[in-house]
Structure formats: structure tokens, C-alpha cells
N, C-alpha and C positions, 0 to 999 in steps of 0.2 A: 598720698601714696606715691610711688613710684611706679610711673608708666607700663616700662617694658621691663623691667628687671625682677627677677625673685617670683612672690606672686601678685604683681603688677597684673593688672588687667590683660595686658600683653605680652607680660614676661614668658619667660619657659615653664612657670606653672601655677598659672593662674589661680587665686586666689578663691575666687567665685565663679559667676556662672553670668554669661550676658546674655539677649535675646538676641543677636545680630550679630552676623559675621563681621570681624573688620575688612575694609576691601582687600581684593587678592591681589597674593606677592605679603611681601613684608612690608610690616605699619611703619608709617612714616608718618612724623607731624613736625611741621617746620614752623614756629612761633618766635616774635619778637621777646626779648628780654628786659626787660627794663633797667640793667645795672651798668653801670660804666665797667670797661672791661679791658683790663689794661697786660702786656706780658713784655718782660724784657729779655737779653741776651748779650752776652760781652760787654755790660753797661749803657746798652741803647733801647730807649722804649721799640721794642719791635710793630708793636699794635697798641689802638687809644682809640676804643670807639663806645659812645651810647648807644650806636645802633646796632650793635649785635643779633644776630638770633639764633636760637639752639634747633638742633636738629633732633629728636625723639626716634630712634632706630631700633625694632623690636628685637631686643637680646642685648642690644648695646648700651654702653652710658652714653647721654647724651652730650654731642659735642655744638663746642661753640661754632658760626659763623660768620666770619666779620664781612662788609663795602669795604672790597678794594680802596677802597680812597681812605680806609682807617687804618690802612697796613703800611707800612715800609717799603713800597715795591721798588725801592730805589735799591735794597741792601738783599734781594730777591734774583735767583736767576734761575730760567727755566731747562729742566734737566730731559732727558730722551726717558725718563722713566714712565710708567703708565700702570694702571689695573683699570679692572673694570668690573662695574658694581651692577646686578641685572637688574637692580630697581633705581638705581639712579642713574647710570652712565660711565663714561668716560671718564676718570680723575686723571687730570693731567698734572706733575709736581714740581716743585723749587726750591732750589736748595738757599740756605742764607748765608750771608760772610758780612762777618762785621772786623774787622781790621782782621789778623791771623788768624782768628775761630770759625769752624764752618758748621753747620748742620745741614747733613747731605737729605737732602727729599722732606724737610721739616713742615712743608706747605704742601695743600693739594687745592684742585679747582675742576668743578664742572662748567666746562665753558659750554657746552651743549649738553643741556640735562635729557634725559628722557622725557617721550610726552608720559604726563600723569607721574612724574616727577615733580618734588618741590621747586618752587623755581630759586635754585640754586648759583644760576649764571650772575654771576659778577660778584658772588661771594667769594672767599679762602677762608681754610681753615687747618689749622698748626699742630700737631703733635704736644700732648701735652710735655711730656717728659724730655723733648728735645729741647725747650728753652728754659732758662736760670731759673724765673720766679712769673707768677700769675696771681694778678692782686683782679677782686670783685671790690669796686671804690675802691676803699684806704687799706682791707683787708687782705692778706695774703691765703691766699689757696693754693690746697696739696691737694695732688694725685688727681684730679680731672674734674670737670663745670662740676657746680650743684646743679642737682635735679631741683625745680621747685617746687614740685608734685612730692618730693622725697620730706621724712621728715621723723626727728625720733623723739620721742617721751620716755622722762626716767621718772617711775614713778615707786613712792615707797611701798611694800607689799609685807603683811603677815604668815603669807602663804609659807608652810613647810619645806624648805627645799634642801633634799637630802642627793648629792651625787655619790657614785660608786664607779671605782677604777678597779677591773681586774679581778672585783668582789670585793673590795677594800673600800669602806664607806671614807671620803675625801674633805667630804665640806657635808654641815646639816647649818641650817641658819633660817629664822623666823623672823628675819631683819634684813632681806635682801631688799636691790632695787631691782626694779622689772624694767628692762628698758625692749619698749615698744619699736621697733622701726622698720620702714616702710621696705616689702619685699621681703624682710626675712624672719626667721622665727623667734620670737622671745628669747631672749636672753637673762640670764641671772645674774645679776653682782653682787657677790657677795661678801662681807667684814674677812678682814683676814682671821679675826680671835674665832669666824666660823669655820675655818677650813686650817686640813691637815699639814702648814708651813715645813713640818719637819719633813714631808715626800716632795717638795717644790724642789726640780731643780734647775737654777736659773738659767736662761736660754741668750744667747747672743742674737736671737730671731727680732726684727723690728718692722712693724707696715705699719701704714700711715692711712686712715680713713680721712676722706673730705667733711665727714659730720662732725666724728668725734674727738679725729686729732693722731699721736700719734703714739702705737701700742707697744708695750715689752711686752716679753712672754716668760712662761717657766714649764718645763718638762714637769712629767710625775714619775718619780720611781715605786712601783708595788714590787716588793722580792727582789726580785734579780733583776729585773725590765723596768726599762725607763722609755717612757711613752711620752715623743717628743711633741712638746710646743703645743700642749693639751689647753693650756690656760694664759690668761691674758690681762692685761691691765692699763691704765692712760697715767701715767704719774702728771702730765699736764693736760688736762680735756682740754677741750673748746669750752667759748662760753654755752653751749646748748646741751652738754653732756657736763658740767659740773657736778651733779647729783653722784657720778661716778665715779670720781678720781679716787685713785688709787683702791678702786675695788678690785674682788678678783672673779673672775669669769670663765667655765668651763662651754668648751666644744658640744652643744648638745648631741653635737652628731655622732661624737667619740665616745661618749661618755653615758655611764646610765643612772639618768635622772628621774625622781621621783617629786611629785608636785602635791604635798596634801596626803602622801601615802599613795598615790597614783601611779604607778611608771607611768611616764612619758614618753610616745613614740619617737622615735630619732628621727628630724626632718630631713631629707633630702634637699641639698644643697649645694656649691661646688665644691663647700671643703668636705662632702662626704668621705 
């Protein structure tokens, strides 16, 4: 599962039911990592440590942590910038230059964390999206750490699954994949020979999951309305989501789905 995200035990809407408050303030759990974890910038490894560790911040994805002595602090300089976090402290920041290129405030650091704060002093840690590339080992990661608690299963399924756009039945297919993942609701993937291609209309929309890899979309036209970036697809998965390549996938939120002949409540999500 996933920690704090979705319905993470800690997320913003938790899955189940626990006997115990987690302590008060927002849950934090600061734990070692075990991968080598490496990120570059203008052609210079900027960071190269085994010792990493993630930080678990409730509502947040979790970020990485590196020892100062695994960073760069030589291509590092410290800026007048600040915020300030009520359950962790004072984030002091740094900007980086490597020959012409800068990343203004790309580093933060608690040099005196709060008491019952993780002990965070003598860590930094980077902005994803401000530097080039972020390899876990040999592997290259998008879009921010894995979670390790996070995790998805594609699994084949006989189940009915009939969507409807607008009252316009879109896709029925008793050959989809269920894919399971951690924090959010079931998802359908469905053959395209099940779904209505001739309403697809194609979308210049593109994100990038850390699980799955990275998505195109297509609008649906019903009548006169075309209902944007409704559906979704990976024409190259990761290797953990192969079962789904180039399947097509509808917004349960957007959309009204039927499971078995069932309607299906629309789950509450951020893309509600």
C-alpha cells in the first residue's frame, strides 16, 4: 500500500479503520532506503548516495533524503530564502550552478529540526523536477521516489464492464484488465475492438506515472460535446504495468461505469 496517499492508512481518505490515533500534528516516518540513488544536472552527477532515506509526509509523496557528504555541496550555494514547516522546522535553501545553468532554491535543509521531528539535521534534499534525470541503480525514474509501500497489479478479469458517456454506452468488454493500485480505485483497461474508437478524439494531453510509465490521452465526443482527456493509455508501460500496454482506460470519476450490471459509485479523487 501506499502510506499517506489516496486511501493509505494516512492518506486523505483512508481506506479502513485503525484502533489508534497516529501521533499529533501530521504523520511523519523517516526510514532508510536501501537503493543507490543517484540525480544529475548540466552533465554532472549532482548526488550518489546508498545512504539515502525517504521521508513519508501525510498527503505527500514521499521524498528522498540524502548525508550531505553524498551531495555536491561544492556546485551548492546558500540563498536568503526560507519557509517553515510546523512539524518539521526551518527549511533553509540552495541554489545550484554548474558551469552557465542555474537551479535557483533546488536544495532544502533542516539544520535544526524540531523536537519530535525526524532527525533530519545533516540531510538535503532536491526538487524533483529541477534537475535533468534520477536513476534508482541503473534505472531511470520520472516524476518523484517510489513509494515502497506503493504497488500495482494487472490482473485479467471476466467481469462486465460497460462505461457510458453523456448516456452514450462507450466501451462493454468482458476481457478487460483490473489493475489494482495502491491508494486509488480500480481502474479498467480495456481492448480497444471493446470500445467506441469512432468518439476518441485524440488529445495532445501527456503525464507521466512513476509505476506505469508515461500516458497519452484521447477526448470523447457525444453529439456536439467533447468531453476532454476522458481516457487514457501507456503505448510503452514500465516493466510492472506490461499486462496494459496500449489498453484503453476511462476516468471512473467522469464517467458511468457499470461492473456486472452494477453501477459503480464514482470515487472521490483529485481528478474528481
Amino acid at each position: 500500500m501506499s502510506l499517506t496517499i489516496g486511501t493509505g492508512p494516512f492518506g486523505q481518505q483512508p481506506g479502513g479503520v485503525v484502533n489508534a490515533e497516529p501521533r499529533s500534528g501530521r504523520f511523519l516516518f523517516f526510514e532508510d532506503s536501501p537503493r543507490r540513488v543517484r540525480a544529475t544536472f548540466g552533465g554532472e552527477t549532482i548526488v550518489d548516495s546508498r545512504r539515502a532515506k525517504l521521508l513519508h509526509e501525510g498527503t505527500h509523496l514521499p521524498v528522498y533524503y540524502f548525508p550531505e557528504e553524498d551531495v555536491r555541496m561544492d556546485l551548492l550555494e546558500p540563498t536568503d530564502h526560507s519557509t517553515h514547516c510546523p512539524y518539521k522546522g526551518d527549511a533553509s535553501y540552495l541554489s545550484l550552478r554548474v558551469g552557465d545553468e542555474t537551479a535557483e532554491n533546488v536544495a532544502w535543509t533542516y539544520r535544526e529540526p524540531l523536537d519530535g521531528a525526524p532527525p533530519l539535521a545533516g540531510y538535503l534534499a532536491l526538487y524533483w523536477d529541477k534537475l535533468d534525470a534520477w536513476f534508482e541503480e541503473d534505472e531511470e525514474v520520472f516524476g518523484h521516489a517510489r513509494d515502497p509501500y506503493h504497488r500495482i497489479d494487472a490482473v485479467p478479469t471476466t467481469r462486465q464492464i460497460r462505461v457510458g458517456v453523456g448516456g452514450e454506452v462507450v466501451a462493454d468488454s468482458d476481457r478487460a484488465i483490473a489493475l489494482f493500485e495502491a491508494g486509488l480505485p480500480t481502474r479498467w483497461y480495456l481492448p480497444r475492438v471493446d470500445v467506441r474508437e469512432d468518439l476518441l478524439v485524440p488529445s495532445d494531453t501527456r503525464t507521466r506515472c512513476a509505476y506505469k510509465g508515461l500516458a497519452s490521452y484521447y477526448s470523447v465526443r457525444v453529439g456536439d460535446e467533447v468531453r476532454e482527456d476522458l481516457v487514457w493509455y501507456y503505448p510503452e508501460p514500465t516493466r510492472e504495468a506490461e499486462p496494459i500496454r496500449d489498453l484503453l482506460c476511462f476516468y471512473n470519476e467522469k464517467v458511468d461505469v457499470e461492473v456486472d450490471g452494477e453501477p459503480e459509485e464514482r470515487p472521490e479523487t483529485l481528478w474528481s
